[in-house]
C-alpha positions in Angstrom: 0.0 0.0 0.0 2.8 2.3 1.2 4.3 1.8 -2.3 1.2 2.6 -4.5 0.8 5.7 -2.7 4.4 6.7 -3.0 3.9 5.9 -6.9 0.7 8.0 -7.3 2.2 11.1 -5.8 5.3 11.1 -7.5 4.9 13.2 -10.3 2.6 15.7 -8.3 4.4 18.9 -8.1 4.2 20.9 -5.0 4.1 25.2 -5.3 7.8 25.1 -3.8 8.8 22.7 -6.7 7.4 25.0 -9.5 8.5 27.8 -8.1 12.0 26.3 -8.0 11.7 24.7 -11.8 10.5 28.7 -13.0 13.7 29.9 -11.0 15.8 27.7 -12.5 14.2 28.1 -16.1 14.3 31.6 -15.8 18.3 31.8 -14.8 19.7 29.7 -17.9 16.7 31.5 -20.3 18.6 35.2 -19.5 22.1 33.4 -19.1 21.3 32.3 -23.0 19.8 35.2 -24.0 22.7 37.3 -22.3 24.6 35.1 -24.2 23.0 34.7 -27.6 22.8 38.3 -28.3 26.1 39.3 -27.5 25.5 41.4 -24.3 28.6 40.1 -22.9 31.6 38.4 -24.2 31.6 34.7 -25.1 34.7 34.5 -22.7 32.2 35.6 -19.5 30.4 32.3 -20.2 30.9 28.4 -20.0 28.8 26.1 -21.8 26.6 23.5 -19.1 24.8 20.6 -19.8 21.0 21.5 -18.7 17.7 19.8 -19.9 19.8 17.7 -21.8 20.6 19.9 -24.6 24.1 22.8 -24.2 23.4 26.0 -22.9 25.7 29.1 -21.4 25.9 30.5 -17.7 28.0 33.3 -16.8 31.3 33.3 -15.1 31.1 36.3 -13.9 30.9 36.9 -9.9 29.3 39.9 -10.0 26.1 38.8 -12.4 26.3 35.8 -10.6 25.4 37.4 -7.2 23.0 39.8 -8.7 20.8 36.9 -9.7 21.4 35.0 -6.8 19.3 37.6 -5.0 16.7 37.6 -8.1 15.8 34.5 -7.6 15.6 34.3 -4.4 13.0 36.8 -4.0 11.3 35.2 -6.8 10.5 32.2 -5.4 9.2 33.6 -2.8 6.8 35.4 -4.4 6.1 32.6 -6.7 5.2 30.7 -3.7 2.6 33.5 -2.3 1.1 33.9 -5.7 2.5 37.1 -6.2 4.1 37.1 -9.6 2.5 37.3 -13.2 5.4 38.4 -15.5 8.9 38.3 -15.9 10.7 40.8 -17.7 14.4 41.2 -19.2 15.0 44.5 -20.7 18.0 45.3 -22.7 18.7 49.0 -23.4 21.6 50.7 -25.1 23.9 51.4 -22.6 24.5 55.1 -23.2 21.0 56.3 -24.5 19.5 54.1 -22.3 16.8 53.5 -25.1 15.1 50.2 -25.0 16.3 48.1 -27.9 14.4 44.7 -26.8 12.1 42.9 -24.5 12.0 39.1 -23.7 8.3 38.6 -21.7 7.8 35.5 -19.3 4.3 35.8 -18.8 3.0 33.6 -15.7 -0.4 31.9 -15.2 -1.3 30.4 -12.1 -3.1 27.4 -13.0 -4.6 26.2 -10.2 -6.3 29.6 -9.2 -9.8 30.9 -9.2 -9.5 32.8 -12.7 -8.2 29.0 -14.0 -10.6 26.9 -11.9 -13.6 28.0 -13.7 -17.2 30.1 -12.2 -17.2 28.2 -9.1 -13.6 29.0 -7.8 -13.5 25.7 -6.1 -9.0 24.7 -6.1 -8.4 21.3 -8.2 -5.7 19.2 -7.2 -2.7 19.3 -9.4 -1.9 17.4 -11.9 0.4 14.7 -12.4 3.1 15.5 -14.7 6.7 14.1 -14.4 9.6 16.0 -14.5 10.8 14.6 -17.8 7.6 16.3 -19.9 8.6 19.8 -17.5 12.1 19.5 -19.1 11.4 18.5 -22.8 8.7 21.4 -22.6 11.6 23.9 -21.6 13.9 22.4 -23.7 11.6 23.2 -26.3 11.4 26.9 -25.6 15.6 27.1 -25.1 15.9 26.1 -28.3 14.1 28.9 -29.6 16.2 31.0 -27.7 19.0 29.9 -29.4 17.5 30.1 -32.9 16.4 33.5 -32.2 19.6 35.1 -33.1 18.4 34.4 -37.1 15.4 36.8 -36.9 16.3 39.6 -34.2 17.9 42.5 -35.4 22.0 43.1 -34.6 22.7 44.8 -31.7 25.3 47.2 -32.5 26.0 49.2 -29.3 27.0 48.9 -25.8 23.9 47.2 -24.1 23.2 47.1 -20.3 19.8 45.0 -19.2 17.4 45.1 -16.3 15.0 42.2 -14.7 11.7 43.3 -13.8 9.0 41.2 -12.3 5.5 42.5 -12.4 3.9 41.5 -8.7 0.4 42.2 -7.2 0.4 45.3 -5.1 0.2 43.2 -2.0 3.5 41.9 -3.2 6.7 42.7 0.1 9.8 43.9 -1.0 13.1 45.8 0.6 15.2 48.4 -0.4 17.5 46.5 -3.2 13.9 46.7 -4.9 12.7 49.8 -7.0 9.1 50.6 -8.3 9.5 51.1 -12.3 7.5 51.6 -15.5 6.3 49.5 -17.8 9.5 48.8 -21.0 7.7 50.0 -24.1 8.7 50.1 -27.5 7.7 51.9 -30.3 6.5 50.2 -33.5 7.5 47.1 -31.4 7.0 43.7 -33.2 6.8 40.6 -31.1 7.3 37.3 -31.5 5.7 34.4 -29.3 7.9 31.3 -28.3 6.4 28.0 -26.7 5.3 27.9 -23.6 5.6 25.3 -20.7 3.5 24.3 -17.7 4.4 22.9 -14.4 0.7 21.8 -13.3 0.6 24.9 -11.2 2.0 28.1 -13.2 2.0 28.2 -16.9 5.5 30.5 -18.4 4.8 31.8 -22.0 7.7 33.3 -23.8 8.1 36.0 -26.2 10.1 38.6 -27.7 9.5 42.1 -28.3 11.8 44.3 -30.4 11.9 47.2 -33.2 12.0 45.7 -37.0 12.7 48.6 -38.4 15.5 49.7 -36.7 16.0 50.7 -32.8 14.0 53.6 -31.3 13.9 55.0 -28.0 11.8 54.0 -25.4 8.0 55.5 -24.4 
C-alpha cells in the first residue's frame, strides 16, 4: 500500500517545486539570452549541460550574485502567488533606449481565474519532470534560434530584470518601483510555452523591426 501511494504522488508537483523549476528556467533563459545576443563576451560564459541539450551561464561573480538575489525573492513570491510576469529589458547602454524585451508571462493554473465560475481549487496534476524538461527544452531552443530573426545589436547594451507582482506583493530596499519597457513600432514574437501543473510560463520577444528607437 505504502508503495502505491508513494507511486501516485510522484509526479505531483508541490508550489515550492514549480516555483524552483521557474527559477531555475528563468536563470539559464537570461544566461542564453545574455549570451546569444552578444551582451557580454563569449569569454564571460561556460557552456553547461542542462535539460539535456548545451546551454551558457556566466562566469562572472558579480552577475552571478546579482541573480542569486533575483531569484531568491522570486521564489518567494512565486510561492505566495505574487508574480504574473517576468521581464528582461536590454537597453543601449549610453541612451539608455530600449532596444528589446524578452516577456515571461506567468499563469497560475490552479487559481480561481483557471478553476472555472465556481472557484472551487483542483488538485494538481500529475506530470513528471521529464515532460517539464522536454517542454523547456523546447522553448531554449528557440532561444537559441532567435539570433536568425532579431535585429543586430550594435552598441554597448546594459539589461534590467523586472518582475511584475500584485500590489500586496513585500519587498526591501535592493527593490525599486519602475514603469512598464515599451517600444515603439514594437514587433513581437511568441515562443512556446511550458506548464508545471501549477503556473504556466509563456515566452516571447519584443523588439523594433525597423530599426531601434527610444523607449516610451
Amino acid at each position: 500500500m505504502y508503495v502505491m501511494a508513494s507511486q501516485a504522488t510522484e509526479n505531483v508537483i508541490t508550489l515550492k517545486g514549480s516555483a524552483e523549476i521557474i527559477a531555475e528556467f528563468f536563470q539559464f533563459g537570461v544566461h542564453n539570452i545574455l549570451y546569444q545576443r552578444g551582451i557580454y563576451p563569449p569569454e564571460s560564459f561556460e557552456r553547461v549541460q542542462k535539460y539535456d541539450i548545451a546551454l551558457f551561464e556566466t562566469t562572472d561573480k558579480n552577475i552571478k550574485e546579482y541573480f542569486d538575489a533575483v531569484l531568491d525573492q522570486l521564489k518567494e513570491w512565486l510561492e505566495k502567488g505574487k508574480v504574473s510576469k517576468l521581464v528582461l529589458a536590454i537597453a543601449n547602454a549610453e541612451t539608455k533606449d530600449i532596444l528589446e524585451t524578452w516577456n515571461f508571462k506567468i499563469e497560475h493554473e490552479n487559481s480561481p481565474a483557471t478553476n472555472g465560475e465556481s472557484g472551487e481549487k483542483k488538485s494538481p496534476k500529475k506530470k513528471s519532470q521529464k515532460e517539464i524538461q522536454e517542454e523547456i527544452r523546447c522553448v531554449m531552443r528557440q532561444i537559441t534560434a532567435s539570433v536568425s530573426f532579431l535585429p543586430l545589436l550594435d552598441c554597448v547594451c546594459a539589461f534590467n530584470i523586472l518582475i511584475h507582482t500584485s500590489k500586496d506583493a513585500e519587498t526591501n530596499d535592493q527593490w525599486a518601483e519602475h514603469g512598464p519597457c515599451i517600444i515603439n513600432d514594437a514587433e513581437e514574437v511568441k515562443l512556446k510555452s511550458f506548464s508545471t501543473s501549477l503556473h504556466k510560463v509563456s515566452t516571447s520577444v519584443t523588439f523594433c523591426r525597423s530599426g531601434f528607437g527610444p523607449a516610451i
